[in-house]
C-alpha positions as CSV (number, residue, x, y, z in Angstrom):
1,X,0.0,0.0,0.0
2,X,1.7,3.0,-0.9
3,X,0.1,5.5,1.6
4,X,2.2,8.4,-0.9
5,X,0.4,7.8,-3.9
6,X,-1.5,11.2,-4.7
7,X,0.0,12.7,-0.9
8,X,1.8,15.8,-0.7
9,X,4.3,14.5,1.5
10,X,8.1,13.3,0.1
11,X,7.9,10.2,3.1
12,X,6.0,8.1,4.9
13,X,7.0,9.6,8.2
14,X,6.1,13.6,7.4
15,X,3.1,12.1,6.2
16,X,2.1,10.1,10.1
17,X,3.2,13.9,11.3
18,X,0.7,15.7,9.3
19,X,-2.2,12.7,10.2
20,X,-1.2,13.3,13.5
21,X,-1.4,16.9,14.1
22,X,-4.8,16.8,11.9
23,X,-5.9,13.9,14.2
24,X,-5.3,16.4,17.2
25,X,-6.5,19.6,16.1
26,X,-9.7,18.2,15.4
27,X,-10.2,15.4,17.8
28,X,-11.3,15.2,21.8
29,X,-9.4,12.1,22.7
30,X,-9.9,9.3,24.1
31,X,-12.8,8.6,21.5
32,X,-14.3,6.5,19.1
33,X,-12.7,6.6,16.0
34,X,-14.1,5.1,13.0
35,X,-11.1,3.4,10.6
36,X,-11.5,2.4,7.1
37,X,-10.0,0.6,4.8
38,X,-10.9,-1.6,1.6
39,X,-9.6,-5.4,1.2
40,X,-9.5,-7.9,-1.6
41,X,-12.2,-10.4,-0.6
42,X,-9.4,-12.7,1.1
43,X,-10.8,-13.8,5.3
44,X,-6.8,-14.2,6.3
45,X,-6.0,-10.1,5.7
46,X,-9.3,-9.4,7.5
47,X,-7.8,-11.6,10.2
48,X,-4.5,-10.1,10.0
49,X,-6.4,-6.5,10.3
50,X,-8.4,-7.8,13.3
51,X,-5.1,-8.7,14.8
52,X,-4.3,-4.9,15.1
53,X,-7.1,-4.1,17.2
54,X,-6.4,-6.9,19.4
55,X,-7.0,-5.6,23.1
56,X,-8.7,-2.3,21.7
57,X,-12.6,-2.2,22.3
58,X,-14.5,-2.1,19.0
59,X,-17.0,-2.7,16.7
60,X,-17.0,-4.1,13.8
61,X,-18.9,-4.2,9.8
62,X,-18.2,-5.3,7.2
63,X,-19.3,-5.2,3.2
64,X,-18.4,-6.9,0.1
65,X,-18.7,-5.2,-3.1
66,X,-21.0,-6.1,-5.8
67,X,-18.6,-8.2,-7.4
68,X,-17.4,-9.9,-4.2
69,X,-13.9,-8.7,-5.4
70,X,-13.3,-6.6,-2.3
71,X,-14.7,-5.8,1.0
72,X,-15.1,-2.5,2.8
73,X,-13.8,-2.6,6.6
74,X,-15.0,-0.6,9.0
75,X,-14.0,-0.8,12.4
76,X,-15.2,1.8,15.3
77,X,-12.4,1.7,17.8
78,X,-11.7,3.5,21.5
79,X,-8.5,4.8,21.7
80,X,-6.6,7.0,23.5
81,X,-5.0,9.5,21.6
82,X,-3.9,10.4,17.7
83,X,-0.2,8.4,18.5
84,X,-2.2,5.4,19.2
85,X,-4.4,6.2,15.6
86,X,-1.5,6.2,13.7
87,X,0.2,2.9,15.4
88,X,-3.0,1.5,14.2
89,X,-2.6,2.9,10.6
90,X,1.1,2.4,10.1
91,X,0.4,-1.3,11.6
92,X,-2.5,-2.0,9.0
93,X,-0.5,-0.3,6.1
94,X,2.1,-3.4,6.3
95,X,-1.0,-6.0,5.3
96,X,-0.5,-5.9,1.4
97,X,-3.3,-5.1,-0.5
98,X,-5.3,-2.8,2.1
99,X,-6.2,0.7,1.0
100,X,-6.3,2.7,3.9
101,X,-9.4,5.2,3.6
């Protein structure tokens, strides 16, 4: 997943930065924070995204697409703060083939 692709920011790292400041400016932490993210139709990388939010409260729904080609994840998680947001992203962003939304 190339989290660049259409960003304005030369690295991955000034990118989390930016997500995070944005996360904080317009955040009240700790909250519910609804995550996104679109997967080929495969149940091991919706396992291995599951695994991210292991020990997080949340909620969980799912959607396949018409075609059953892909499925939209959306998971409505308590955290913290906008450091523990972005652990969640940067960890998710390692499972191949997951747009992050």
């Amino acid at each position: 997943m190339d989290i660049l692709q259409g960003n304005q920011h030369a690295n991955p790292e000034e990118f989390y930065n930016s997500l995070r400041e944005k996360l904080e400016d317009h955040h009240d932490f700790p909250e519910d924070y609804l995550f996104k993210f679109i997967v080929p139709t495969d149940q091991a990388k919706l396992t291995d995204i599951y695994r991210v939010f292991d020990g997080i409260k949340f909620t969980l729904g799912n959607r396949e697409s018409k075609n059953g080609k892909y499925t939209a994840c959306n998971i409505n998680a308590f955290v913290l703060d906008a450091h523990q947001v972005v652990k969640i992203y940067k960890e998710v962003a390692k499972i191949e083939g997951v747009i992050l939304l």
